[in-house]
Backbone bond lengths (Angstrom), bond angles and torsions (degrees), N, CA, C in turn:
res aa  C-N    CA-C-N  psi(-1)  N-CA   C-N-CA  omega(-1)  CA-C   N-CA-C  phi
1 X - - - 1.456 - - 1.531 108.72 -
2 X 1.662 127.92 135.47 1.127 144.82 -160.97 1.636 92.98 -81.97
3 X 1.373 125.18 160.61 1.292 140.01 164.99 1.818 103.44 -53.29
4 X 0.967 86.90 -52.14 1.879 98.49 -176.03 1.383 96.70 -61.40
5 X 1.267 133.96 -55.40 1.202 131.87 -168.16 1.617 111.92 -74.66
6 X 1.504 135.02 13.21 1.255 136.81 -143.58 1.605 67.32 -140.18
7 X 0.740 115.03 -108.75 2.103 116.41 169.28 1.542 123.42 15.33
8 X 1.400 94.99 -66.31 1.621 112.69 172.70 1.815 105.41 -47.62
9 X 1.501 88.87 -78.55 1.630 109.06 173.42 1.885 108.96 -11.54
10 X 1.749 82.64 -85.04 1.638 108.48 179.63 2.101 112.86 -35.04
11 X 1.186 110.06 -51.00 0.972 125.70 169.34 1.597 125.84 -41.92
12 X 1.359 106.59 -70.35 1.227 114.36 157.05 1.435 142.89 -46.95
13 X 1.519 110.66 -45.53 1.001 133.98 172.13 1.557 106.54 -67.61
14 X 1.267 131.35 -49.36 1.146 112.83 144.24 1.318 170.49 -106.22
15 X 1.458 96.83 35.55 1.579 119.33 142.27 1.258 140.11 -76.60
16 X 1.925 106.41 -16.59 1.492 130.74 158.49 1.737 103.12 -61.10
17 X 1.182 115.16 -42.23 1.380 120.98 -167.98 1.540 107.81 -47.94
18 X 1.528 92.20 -74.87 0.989 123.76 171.08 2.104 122.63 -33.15
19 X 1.109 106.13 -42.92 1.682 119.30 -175.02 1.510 85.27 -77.87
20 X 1.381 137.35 -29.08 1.274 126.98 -136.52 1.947 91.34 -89.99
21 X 1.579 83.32 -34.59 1.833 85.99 -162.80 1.409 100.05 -66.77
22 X 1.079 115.15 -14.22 1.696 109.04 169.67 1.423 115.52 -87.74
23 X 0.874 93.78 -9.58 2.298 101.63 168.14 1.595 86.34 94.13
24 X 1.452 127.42 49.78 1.391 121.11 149.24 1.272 113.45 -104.58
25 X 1.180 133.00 113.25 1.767 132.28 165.53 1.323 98.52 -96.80
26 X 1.924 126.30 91.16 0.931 136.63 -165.10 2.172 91.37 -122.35
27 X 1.253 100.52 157.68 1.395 87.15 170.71 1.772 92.09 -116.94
28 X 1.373 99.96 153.20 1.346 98.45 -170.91 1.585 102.72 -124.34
29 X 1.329 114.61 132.61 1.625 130.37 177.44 1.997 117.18 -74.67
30 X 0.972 90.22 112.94 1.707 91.35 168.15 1.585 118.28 -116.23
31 X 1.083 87.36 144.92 1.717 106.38 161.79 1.215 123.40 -157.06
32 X 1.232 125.35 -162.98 1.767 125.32 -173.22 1.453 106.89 -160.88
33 X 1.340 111.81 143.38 1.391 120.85 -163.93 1.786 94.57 -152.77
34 X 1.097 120.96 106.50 1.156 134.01 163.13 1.511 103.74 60.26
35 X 1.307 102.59 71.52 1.427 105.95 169.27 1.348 107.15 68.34
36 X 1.757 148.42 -0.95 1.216 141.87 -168.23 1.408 99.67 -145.51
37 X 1.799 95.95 132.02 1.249 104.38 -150.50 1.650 96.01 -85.77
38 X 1.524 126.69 163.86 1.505 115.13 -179.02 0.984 111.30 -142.77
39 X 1.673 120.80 129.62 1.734 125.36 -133.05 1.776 78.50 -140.03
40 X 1.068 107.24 123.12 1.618 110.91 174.90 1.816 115.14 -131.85
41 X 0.973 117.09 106.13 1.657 150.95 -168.26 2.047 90.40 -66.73
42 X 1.660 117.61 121.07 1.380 94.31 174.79 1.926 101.57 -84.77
43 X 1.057 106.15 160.17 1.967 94.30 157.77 1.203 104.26 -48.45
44 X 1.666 97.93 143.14 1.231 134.22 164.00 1.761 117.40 -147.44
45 X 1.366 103.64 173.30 1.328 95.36 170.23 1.739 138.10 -87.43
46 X 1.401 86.89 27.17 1.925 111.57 164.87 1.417 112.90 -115.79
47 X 1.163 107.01 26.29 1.893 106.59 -167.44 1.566 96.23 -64.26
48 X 1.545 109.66 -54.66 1.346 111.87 -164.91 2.110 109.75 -58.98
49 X 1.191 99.82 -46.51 1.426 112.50 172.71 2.011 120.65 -46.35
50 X 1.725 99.48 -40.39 1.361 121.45 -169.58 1.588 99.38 -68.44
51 X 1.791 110.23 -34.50 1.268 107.33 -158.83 1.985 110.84 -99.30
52 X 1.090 109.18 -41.54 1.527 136.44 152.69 1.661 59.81 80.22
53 X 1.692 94.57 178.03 1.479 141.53 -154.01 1.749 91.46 -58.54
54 X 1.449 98.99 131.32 1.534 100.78 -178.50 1.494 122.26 35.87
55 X 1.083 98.75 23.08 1.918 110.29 173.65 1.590 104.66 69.68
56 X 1.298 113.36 49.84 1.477 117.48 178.34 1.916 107.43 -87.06
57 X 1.070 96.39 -27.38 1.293 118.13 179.57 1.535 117.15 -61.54
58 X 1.165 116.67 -41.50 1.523 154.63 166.67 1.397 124.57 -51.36
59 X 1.552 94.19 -57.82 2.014 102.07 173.84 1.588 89.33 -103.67
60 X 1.275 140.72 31.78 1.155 137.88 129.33 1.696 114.21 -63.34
61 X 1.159 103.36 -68.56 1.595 119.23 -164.79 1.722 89.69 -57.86
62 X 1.557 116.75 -45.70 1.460 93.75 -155.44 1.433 90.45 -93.83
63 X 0.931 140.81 38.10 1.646 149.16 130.97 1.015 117.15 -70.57
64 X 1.164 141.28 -68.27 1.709 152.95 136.13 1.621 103.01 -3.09
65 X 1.331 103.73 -74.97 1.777 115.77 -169.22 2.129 99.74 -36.27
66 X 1.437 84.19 -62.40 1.609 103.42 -174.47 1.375 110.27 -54.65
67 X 1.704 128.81 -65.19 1.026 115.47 -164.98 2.060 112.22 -60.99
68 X 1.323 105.08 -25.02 1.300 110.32 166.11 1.607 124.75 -46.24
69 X 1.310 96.10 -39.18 1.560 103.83 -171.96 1.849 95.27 -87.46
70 X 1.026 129.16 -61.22 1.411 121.09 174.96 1.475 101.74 -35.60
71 X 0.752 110.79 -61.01 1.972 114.55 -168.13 1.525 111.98 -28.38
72 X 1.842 101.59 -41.09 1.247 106.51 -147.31 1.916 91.40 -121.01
73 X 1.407 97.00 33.82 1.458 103.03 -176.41 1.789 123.04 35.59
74 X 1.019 100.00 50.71 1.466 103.28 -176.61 1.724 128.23 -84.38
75 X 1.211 112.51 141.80 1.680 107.39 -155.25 1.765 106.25 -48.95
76 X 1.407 106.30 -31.01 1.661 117.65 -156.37 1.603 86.10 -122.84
77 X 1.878 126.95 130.02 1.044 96.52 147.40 1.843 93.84 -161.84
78 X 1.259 104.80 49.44 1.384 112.60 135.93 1.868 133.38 -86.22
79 X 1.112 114.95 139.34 1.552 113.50 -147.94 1.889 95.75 -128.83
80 X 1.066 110.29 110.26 1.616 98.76 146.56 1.579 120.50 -116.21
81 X 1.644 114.25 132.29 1.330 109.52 178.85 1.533 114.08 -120.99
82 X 1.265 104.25 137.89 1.336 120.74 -168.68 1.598 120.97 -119.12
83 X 1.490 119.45 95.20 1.294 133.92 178.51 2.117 126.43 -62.42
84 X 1.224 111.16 82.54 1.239 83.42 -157.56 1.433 150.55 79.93
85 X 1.153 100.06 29.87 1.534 119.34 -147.55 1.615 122.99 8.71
86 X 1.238 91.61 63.01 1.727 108.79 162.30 1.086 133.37 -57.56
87 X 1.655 102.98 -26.86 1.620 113.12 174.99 1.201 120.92 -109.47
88 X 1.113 122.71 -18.24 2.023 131.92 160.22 1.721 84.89 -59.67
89 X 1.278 142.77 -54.20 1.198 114.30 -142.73 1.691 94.05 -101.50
90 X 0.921 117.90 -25.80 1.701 119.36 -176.63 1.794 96.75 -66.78
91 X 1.655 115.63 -26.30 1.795 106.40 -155.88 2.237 77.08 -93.79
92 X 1.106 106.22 -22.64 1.704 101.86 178.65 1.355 122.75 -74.27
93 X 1.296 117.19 -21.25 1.332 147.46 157.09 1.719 109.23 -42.39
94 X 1.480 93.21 -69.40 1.687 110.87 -170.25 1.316 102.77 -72.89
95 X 1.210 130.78 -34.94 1.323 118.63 -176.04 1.537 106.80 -79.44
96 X 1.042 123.95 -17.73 1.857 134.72 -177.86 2.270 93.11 -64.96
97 X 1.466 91.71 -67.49 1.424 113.33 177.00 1.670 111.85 -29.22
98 X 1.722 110.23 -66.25 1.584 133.55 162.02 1.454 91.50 -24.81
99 X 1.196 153.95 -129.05 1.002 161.35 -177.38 1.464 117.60 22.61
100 X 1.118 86.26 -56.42 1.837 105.23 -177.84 1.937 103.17 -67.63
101 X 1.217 91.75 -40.51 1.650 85.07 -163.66 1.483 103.32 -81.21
102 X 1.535 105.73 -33.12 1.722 98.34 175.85 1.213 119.10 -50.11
103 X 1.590 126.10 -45.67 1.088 132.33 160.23 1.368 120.81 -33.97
104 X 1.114 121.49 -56.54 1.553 122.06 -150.49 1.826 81.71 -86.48
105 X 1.335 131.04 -29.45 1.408 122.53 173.86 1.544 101.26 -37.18
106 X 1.643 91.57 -79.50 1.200 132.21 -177.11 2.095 108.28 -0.68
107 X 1.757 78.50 -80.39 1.605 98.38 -173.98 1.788 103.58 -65.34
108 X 1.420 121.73 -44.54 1.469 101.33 172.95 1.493 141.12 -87.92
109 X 1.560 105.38 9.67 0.985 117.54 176.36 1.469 126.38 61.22
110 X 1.589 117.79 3.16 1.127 132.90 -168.63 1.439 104.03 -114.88
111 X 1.914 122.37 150.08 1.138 119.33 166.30 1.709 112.60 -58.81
112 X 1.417 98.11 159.34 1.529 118.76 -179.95 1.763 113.67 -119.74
113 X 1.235 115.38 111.07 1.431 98.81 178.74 1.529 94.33 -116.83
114 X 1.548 90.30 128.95 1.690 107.69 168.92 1.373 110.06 -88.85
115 X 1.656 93.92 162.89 1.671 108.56 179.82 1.461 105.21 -65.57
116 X 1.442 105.83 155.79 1.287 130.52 -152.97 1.685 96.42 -70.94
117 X 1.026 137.13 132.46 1.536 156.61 174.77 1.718 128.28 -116.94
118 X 1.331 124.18 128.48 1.086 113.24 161.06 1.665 132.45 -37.59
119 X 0.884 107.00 -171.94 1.863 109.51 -170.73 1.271 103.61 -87.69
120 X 1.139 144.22 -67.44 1.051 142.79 121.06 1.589 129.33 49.39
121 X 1.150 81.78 -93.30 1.656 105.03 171.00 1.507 98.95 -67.96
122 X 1.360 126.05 -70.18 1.876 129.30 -170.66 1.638 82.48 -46.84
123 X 1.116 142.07 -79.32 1.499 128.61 -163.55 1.776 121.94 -41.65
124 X 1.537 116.88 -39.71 1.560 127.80 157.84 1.863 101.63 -52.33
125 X 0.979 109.20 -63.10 1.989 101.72 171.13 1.086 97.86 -34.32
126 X 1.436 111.40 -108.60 1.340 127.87 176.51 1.287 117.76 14.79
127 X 1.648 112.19 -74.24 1.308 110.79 178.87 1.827 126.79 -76.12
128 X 1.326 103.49 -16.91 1.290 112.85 -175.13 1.747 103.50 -74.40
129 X 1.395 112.36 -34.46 1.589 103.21 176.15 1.360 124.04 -65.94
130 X 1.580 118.84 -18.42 0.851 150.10 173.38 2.343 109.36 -35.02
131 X 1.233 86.36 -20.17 2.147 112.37 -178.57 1.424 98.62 -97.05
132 X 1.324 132.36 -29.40 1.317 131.22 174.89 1.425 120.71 -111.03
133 X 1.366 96.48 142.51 1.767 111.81 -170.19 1.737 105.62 -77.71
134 X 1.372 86.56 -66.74 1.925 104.02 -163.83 1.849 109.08 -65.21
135 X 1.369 97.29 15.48 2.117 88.86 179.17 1.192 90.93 -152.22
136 X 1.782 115.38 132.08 1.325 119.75 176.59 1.432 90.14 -122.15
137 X 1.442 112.73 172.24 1.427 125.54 -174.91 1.944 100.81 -130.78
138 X 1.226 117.82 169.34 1.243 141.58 -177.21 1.555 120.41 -154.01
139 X 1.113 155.08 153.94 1.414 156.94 162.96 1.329 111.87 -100.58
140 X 1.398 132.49 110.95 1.370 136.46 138.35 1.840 138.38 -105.95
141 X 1.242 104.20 177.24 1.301 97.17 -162.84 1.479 122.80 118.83
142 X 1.323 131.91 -172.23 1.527 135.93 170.47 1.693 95.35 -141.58
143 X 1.722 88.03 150.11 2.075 84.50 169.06 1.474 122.92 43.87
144 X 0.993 99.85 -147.13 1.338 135.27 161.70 1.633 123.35 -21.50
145 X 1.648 114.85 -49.52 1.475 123.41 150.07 0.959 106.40 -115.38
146 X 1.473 113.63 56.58 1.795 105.60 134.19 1.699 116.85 -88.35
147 X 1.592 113.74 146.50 1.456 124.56 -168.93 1.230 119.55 -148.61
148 X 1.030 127.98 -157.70 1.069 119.69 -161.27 2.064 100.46 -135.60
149 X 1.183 128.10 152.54 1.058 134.62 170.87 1.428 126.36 -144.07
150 X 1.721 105.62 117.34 1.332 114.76 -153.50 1.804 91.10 -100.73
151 X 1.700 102.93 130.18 1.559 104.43 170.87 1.123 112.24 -118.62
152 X 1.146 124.38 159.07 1.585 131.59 156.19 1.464 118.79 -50.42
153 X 1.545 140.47 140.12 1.141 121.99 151.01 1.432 137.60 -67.42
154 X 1.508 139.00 127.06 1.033 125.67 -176.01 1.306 118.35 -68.03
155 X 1.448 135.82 110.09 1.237 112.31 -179.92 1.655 115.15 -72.16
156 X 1.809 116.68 145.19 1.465 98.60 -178.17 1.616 89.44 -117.78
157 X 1.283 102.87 174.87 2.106 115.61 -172.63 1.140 85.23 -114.29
């Protein structure tokens, strides 16, 4: 078994732990995609509990997951965990939203700064503008109000 594959394992195995002490005997799916390991939760009837308020609950656990794997010097130990696909549908959400705001760029020609968002999510922006030419985005702020800011492109001659 590969270092990477000892990580994954480790990872999983203890995030099973972890679901268990709450009386979940869930089996949990891993994989890895560019260096970040990917821990996927099926529904259950703790989804809402697993995910807590805006999924604070969520980059809790995969804080936990991670600092576990640092602890134990592990080859891989960036973690995303995904409850139910809470985050395919929350990043499908934002990109639905994107649309709307490019527009409203669009027609006022003025920057747009959205409410402050996890990393996460500002990275789903980020990449979702990525389909449009005429509006670029940037991140400002610290913590907590950091956000995102949607501009117009200047066209130059």
């Amino acid at each position: 078994m590969s270092d990477q594959d000892k990580a994954i394992e480790d990872a999983r195995k203890f995030l099973e732990d972890i679901l268990s002490f709450f009386g979940l005997n869930a089996v949990v799916t891993a994989t890895s995609e560019e260096d970040v390991i990917e821990l996927t939760v099926p529904s259950t009837h703790l989804n809402g509990f697993l995910i807590g308020q805006h999924g604070e609950t969520l980059r809790a656990l995969q804080a936990m997951v991670s600092t576990k794997l640092k602890n134990s010097e592990a080859a891989l130990n960036r973690v995303n965990i995904d409850v139910a696909d809470y985050k395919k549908h929350r990043a499908d959400h934002l990109i639905e939203q994107l649309g709307d705001w490019v527009k409203k760029v669009r027609d006022t020609k003025e920057p747009m700064h959205l409410l402050p968002m996890n990393a996460a999510d500002r990275r789903t922006i980020h990449r979702g503008l990525e389909e449009y030419s005429d509006v670029t985005s940037h991140s400002e702020g610290e913590l907590r109000d950091r956000h995102i800011v949607l501009e117009p492109v200047v066209a130059t001659d």
